[in-house]
N, C-alpha and C positions, 0 to 999 in steps of 0.2 A: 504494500500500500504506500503511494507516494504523490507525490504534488503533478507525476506525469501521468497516473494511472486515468483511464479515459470513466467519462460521466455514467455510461454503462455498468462502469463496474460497481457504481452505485446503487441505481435502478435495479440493479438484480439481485438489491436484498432490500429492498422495497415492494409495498403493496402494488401490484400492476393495477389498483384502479387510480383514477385522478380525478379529483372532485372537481366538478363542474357548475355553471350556472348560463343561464338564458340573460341576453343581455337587455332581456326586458321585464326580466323579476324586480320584485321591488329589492330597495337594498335591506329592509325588515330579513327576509328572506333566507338572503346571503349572510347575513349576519349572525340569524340563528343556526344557520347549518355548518357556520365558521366556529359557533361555540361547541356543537354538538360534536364536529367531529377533531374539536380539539386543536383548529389550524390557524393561522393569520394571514390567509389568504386564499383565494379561487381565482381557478382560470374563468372566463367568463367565453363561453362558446357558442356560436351560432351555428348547427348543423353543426360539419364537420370543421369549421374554421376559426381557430382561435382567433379574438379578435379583443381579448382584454383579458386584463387582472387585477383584481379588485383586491386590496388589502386593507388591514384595522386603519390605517394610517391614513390611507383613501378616503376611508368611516369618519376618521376625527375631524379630517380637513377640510371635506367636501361636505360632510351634512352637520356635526354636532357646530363646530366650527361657523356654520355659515346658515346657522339656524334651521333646515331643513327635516323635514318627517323623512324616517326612513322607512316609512309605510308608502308614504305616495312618492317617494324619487325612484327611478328606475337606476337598475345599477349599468346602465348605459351613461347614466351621465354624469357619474361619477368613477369610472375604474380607469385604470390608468390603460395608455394605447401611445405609440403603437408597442408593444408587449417585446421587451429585448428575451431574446430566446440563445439557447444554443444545441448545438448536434449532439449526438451518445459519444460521437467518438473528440468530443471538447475533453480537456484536458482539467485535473481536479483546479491546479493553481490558476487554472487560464479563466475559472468558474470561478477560483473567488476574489481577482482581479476584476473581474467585470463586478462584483454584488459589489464590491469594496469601492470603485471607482462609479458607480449609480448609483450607491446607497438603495440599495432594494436587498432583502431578503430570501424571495420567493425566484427562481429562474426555468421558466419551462423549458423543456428538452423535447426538439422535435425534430425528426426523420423526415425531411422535406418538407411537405405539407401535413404529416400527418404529426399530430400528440403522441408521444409515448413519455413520457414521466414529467417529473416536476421535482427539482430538490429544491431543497432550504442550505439555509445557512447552516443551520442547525446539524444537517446530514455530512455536508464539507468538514464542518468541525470533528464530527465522532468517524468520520471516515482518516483523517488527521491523529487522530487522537491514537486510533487503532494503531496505525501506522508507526507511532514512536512507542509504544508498547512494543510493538515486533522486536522495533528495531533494541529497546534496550532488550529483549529478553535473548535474541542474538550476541548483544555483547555481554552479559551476563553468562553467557553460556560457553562465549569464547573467553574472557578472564577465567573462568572455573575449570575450564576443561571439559564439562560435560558435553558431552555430544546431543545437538536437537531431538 
């Protein structure tokens, strides 16, 4: 596990669903299904074509912030567009250069046109994280002498 290892290698200990939304639900909506499934953020999809991403952040700015119900605004008109993406075979460090230099969180991963995942930041970290566990228990193994 490393800063070159590609975005895929992520996705594939991840839930292959990705939570979606209509980009003419209200943001009430979105909101509840942000808290139910524990996330801070939705893609926002039309048919097959991603076309937004709506976060808590979007919620604070766009409606608490600017006095609006988040019964009657559609989360068309508040999710952020156009949606910065990258490929499965983007690179872990290349992914958290682009969250770090956009200040976003959420990055969807797409196969041409089509969705297939979505990390967090949160994922970059504990994939990171794994990664220097390896690596001390590698050199812990090599100062001891024990063989892997």
């Amino acid at each position: 596990m490393r800063l070159a290892d590609p975005i895929s290698s992520i996705l594939k200990h991840k839930s292959a669903a990705v939570l979606t939304i209509a980009p003419t639900a209200a943001v009430y909506e979105a909101i509840a299904m942000m808290a139910e499934n524990g996330v801070g953020a939705l893609l926002v999809v039309e048919g097959d074509r991603l076309t937004g991403i709506l976060s808590e952040r979007d919620y604070a700015r766009k409606v608490i912030l600017e006095g609006r119900s988040s019964r009657t605004t559609a989360v068309a008109e508040i999710m952020t567009t156009p949606v910065i993406f990258v490929s499965p075979e983007s690179q872990v460090g290349e992914c958290m250069q682009i969250m770090t230099d956009q200040r976003i969180r959420h990055l969807p991963v797409m196969k041409g046109e089509r969705l297939v995942g979505v990390v967090s930041i949160g994922d970059l970290v504990n994939h990171m994280l794994l990664a220097q566990r390896e690596t001390i228990r590698h050199l812990e193994s090599y100062i001891s002498g024990t063989p892997l």
